[in-house]
Legacy VTK file of the C-alpha trace (Angstrom):
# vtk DataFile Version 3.0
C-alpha trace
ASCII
DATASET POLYDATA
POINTS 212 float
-107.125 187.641 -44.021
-103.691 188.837 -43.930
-101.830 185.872 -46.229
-98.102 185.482 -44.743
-96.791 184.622 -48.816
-98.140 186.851 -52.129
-97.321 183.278 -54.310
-95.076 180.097 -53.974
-92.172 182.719 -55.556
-91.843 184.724 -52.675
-92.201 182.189 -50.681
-89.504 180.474 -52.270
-87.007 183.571 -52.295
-87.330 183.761 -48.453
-86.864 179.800 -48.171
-83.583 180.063 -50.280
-82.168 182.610 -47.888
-82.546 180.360 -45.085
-80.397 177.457 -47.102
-77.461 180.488 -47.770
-74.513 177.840 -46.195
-74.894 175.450 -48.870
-74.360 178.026 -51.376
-70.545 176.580 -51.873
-71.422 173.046 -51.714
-72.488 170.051 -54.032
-75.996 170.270 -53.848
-78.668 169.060 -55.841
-82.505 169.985 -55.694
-85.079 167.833 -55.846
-88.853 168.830 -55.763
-92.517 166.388 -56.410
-94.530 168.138 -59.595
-96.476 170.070 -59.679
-96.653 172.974 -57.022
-93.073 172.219 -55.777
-91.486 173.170 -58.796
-91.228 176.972 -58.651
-89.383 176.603 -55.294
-87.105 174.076 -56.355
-86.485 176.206 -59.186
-85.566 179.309 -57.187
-83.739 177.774 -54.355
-81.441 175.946 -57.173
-80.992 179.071 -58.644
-79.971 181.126 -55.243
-77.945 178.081 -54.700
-76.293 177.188 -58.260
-77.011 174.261 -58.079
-79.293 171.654 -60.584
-83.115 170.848 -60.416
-84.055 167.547 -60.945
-87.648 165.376 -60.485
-88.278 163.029 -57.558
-91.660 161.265 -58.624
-94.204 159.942 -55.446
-97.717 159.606 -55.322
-99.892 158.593 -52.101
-101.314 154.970 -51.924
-105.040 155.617 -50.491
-107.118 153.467 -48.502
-109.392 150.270 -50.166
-111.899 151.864 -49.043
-111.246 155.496 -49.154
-108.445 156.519 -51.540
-108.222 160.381 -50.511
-107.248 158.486 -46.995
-103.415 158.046 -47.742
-101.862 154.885 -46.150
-98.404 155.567 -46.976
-96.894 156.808 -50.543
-94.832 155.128 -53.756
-91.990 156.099 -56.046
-90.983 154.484 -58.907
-88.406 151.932 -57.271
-90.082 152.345 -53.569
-92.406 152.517 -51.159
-93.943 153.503 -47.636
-96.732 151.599 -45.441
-97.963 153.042 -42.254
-99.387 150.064 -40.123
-103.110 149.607 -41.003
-104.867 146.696 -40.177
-107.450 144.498 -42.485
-105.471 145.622 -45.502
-104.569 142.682 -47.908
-100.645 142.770 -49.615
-102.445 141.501 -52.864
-104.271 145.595 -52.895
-101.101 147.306 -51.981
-98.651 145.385 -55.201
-102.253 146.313 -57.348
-101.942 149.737 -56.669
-98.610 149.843 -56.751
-99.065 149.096 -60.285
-101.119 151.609 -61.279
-99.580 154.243 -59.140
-96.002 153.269 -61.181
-97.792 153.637 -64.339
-98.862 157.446 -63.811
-95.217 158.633 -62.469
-94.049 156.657 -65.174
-96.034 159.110 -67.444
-95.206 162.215 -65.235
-91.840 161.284 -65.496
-91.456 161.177 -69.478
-93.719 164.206 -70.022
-91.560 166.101 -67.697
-88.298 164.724 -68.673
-88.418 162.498 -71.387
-85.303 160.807 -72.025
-82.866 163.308 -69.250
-80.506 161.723 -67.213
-81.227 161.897 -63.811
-79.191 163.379 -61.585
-75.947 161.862 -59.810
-76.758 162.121 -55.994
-73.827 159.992 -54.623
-71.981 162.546 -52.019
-74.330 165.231 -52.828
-76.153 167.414 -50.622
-80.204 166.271 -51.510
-82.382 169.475 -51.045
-86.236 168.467 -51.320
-88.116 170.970 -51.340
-91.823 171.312 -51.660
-94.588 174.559 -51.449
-96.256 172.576 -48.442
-95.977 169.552 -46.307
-98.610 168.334 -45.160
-98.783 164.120 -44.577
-94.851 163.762 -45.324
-96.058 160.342 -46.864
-94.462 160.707 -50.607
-91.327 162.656 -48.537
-90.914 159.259 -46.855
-91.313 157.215 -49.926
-89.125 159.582 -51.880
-86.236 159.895 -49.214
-85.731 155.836 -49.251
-85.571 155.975 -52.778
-82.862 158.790 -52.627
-80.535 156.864 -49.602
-79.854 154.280 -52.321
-77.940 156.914 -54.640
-75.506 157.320 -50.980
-76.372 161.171 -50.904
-74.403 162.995 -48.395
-76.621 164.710 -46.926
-80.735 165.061 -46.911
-82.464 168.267 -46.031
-86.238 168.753 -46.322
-87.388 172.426 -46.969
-90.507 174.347 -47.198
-92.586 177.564 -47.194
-95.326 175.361 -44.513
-95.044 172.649 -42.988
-97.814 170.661 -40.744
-95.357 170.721 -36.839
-96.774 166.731 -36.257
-95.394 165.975 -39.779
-92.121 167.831 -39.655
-91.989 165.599 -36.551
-92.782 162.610 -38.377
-90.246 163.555 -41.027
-86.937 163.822 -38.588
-86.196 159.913 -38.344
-86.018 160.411 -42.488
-84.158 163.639 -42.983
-80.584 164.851 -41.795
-82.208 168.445 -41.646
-85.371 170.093 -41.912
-85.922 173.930 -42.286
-89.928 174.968 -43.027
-90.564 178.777 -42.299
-94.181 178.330 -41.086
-94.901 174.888 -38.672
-98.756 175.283 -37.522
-99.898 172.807 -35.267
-103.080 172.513 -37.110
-102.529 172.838 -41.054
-106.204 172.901 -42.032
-106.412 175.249 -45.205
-103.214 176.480 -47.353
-104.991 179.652 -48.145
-104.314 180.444 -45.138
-100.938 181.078 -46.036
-100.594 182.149 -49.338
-102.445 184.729 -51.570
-102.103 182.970 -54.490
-102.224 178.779 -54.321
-103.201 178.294 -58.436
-102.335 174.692 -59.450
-99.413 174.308 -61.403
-99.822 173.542 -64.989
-97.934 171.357 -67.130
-96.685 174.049 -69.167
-95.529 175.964 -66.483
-93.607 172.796 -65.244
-91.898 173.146 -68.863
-90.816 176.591 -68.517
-89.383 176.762 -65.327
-86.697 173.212 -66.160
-85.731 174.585 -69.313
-85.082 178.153 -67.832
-88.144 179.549 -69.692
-89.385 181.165 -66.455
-89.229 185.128 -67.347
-93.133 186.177 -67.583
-93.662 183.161 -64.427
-91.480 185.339 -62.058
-92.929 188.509 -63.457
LINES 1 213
212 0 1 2 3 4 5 6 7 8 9 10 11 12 13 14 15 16 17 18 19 20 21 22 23 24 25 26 27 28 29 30 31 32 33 34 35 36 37 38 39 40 41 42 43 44 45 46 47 48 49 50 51 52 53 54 55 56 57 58 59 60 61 62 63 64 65 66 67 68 69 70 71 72 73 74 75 76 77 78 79 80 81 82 83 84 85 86 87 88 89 90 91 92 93 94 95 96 97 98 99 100 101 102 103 104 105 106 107 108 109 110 111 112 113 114 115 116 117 118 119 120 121 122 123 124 125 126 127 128 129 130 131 132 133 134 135 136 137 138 139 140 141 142 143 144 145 146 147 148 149 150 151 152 153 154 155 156 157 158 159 160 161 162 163 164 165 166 167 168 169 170 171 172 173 174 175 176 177 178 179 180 181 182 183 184 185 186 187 188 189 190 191 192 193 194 195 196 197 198 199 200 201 202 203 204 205 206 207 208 209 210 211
């Protein structure tokens, strides 16, 4: 198998490169936890720009829940069209799906400030794209804090979702778009979860033996 990234940290140096024009502008990133992190981290850093949270999580299928039917955030939401699929289930798990990010979101960043995004340039960025469902639900959360400007970025990207994804995003960059995204080891080396800790380390700056 010849892997076309070593980790999400090369990945993420080559992705940077290709955002070089916004280098001078008022940009924020934005990246989901967990695996998105160490790209958001190095693409703010190329860019000088701040790293902030955006929190989604998919909304599965009553009767299959790895089946997504469309994503949440903490303040939105995203429904493709299914049929035979009461509104009572979708505000229940809306409920629960709140409650986790509301835990992601204080063990990440406790009490922090989010972000101002009005007339900033939004940068999400994520190690892979696959359904684009918590990019939708994230990017109508976002368009309420008047950005500027959204871009979606990635290492991979599925081509159908990128596709999916343009109605939603000013710009989209991904450096890999296969038409069939079946296993992400096909693309990288190393795909280790993220851990908590490592979350940690890389907002606070504490990344030195990560990048190593």
């Amino acid at each position: 198998m010849n892997y076309v990234f070593k980790n999400r940290i090369e990945a993420a140096k080559i992705l940077a490169t290709q955002l070089k024009k916004y280098r001078h502008e008022h940009c924020v990133v934005l990246t989901l936890p967990r695996g998105g992190v160490p790209i958001g981290y190095i693409v703010s850093e190329y860019l000088h720009c701040p790293l902030d949270l955006i929190f989604a999580k998919k909304l599965g299928h009553p009767f299959n829940k790895e089946y997504a039917i469309g994503a949440a955030t903490l303040s939105d939401y995203f429904i493709s069209p299914h049929e035979k699929i009461l509104d009572v289930y979708i505000q229940e798990e809306l409920k629960v799906i709140r409650k986790r990010l509301i835990e992601m979101k204080t063990k990440f960043l406790g009490n922090k400030t989010p972000e101002d995004l009005e007339d900033k340039i939004v940068i999400i960025v994520d190690d892979v794209i696959a359904t684009g469902n918590s990019l939708i639900a994230a990017i109508q959360q976002i368009r309420k804090s008047y950005p500027k400007k959204i871009i979606i970025a990635a290492p991979v990207g599925a081509k159908s979702t990128l596709a999916k994804l343009m109605p939603f995003a000013d710009e989209i960059i991904s450096l890999i778009s296969p038409s069939n995204l079946h296993a992400i080891g096909d693309y990288y080396e190393d795909f280790e979860q993220i851990s908590d800790d490592e979350v940690h380390k890389f907002l606070t700056k504490k990344e030195d033996k990560l990048l190593a």
